[in-house]
Structures are given as C-alpha cells and as structure tokens.
C-alpha positions in Angstrom: 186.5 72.0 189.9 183.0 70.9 188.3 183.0 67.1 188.2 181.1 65.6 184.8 179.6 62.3 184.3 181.2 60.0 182.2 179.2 59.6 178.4 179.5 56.6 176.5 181.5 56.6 173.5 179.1 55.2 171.4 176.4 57.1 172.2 178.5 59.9 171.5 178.9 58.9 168.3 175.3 58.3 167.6 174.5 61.8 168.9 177.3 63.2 166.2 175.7 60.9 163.0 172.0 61.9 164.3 172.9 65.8 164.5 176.3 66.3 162.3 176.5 67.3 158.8 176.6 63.4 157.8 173.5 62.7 159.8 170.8 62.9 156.9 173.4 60.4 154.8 173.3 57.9 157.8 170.0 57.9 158.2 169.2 57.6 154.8 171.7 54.3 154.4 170.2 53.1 157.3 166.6 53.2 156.1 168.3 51.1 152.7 169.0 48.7 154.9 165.9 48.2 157.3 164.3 47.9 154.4 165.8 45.1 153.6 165.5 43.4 156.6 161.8 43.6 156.4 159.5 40.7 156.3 162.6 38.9 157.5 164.0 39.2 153.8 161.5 38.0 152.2 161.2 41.6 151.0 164.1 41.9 150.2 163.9 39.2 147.6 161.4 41.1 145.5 163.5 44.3 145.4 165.5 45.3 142.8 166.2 49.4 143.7 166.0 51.1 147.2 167.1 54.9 146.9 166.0 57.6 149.4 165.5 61.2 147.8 164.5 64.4 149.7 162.8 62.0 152.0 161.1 59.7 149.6 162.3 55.9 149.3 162.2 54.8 145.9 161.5 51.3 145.8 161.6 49.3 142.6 159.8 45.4 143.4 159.7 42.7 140.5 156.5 41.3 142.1 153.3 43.3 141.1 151.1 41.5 143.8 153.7 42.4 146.7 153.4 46.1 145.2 150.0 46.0 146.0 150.3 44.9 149.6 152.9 47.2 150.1 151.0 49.9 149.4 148.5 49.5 151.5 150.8 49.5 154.1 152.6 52.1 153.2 152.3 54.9 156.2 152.8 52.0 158.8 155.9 50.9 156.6 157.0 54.8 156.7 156.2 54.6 160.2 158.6 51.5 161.3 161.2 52.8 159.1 161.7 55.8 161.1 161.0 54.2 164.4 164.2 51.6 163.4 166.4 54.6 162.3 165.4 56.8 165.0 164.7 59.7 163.2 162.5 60.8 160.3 164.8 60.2 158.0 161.1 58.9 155.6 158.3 60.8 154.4 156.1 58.8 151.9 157.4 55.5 149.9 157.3 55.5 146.2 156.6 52.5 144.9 157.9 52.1 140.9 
C-alpha cells in the first residue's frame, strides 16, 4: 500500500482558490483589500473606489497630491500587491 503524507487543510484550500475557477475572483478581492491596508490606512482614507478589471486596479483618491505620489510609485505599488496576494493577480494601477 503506498503511504502519503499528510497535507494541511488550509493549504489545500489555498492551492484550490490560487488554481480553481474562483481563483482570479479571490485574488482580485484580495488585492481590494491590501490596498487598503496600505500606508497603514492612511490610504485608505483618501480612497473612494478600488475595482480590479482585466488586471487593472481602478483607484478613485479624493486627494490630488496623494495621486501624484502614488503614481510615482506605481510599479513598486503593483509590485507589493502581488507579492501580498501571492499571485499576479495586478498589472498596472489606474489612477482616476
């Protein structure tokens, strides 16, 4: 009889979200909320939209000089995203 090593069940699960046909929809909720979480909130306060679409996160800010920051940051913001998600769930960041 072939023995098998035990698997976590969480990490099962995460294996099904990351591959399964609700994977892109979990990664794409997930990216809402790291996004929010950045700058420890502060963020979060100047947000008024976060949508992802065909890889793009819309993001609609009511502060014109936090625009501006942001989007010189914009691939390393891309970059963290994906790093927190696991997955690249983010292409570019459209700031509106």
């Amino acid at each position: 009889m072939k023995e098998t090593t035990p698997t976590e069940l969480g990490g099962l699960i995460s294996e099904f979200l990351r591959r399964g046909p609700l994977g892109k929809k979990f990664a794409e909720q997930q990216v809402k909320e790291e996004w929010m979480k950045l700058g420890g909130g502060n963020i979060a306060r100047y947000t008024n939209y976060v949508h992802v679409k065909e890889g793009k996160l819309l993001v609609k800010l009511t502060s014109a000089a936090l625009k501006n920051d942001l989007v010189m940051q914009r691939g390393d913001l891309v970059k963290r995203l994906n790093e927190k998600v696991g997955t690249d769930a983010v292409v570019d960041i459209v700031f509106l």
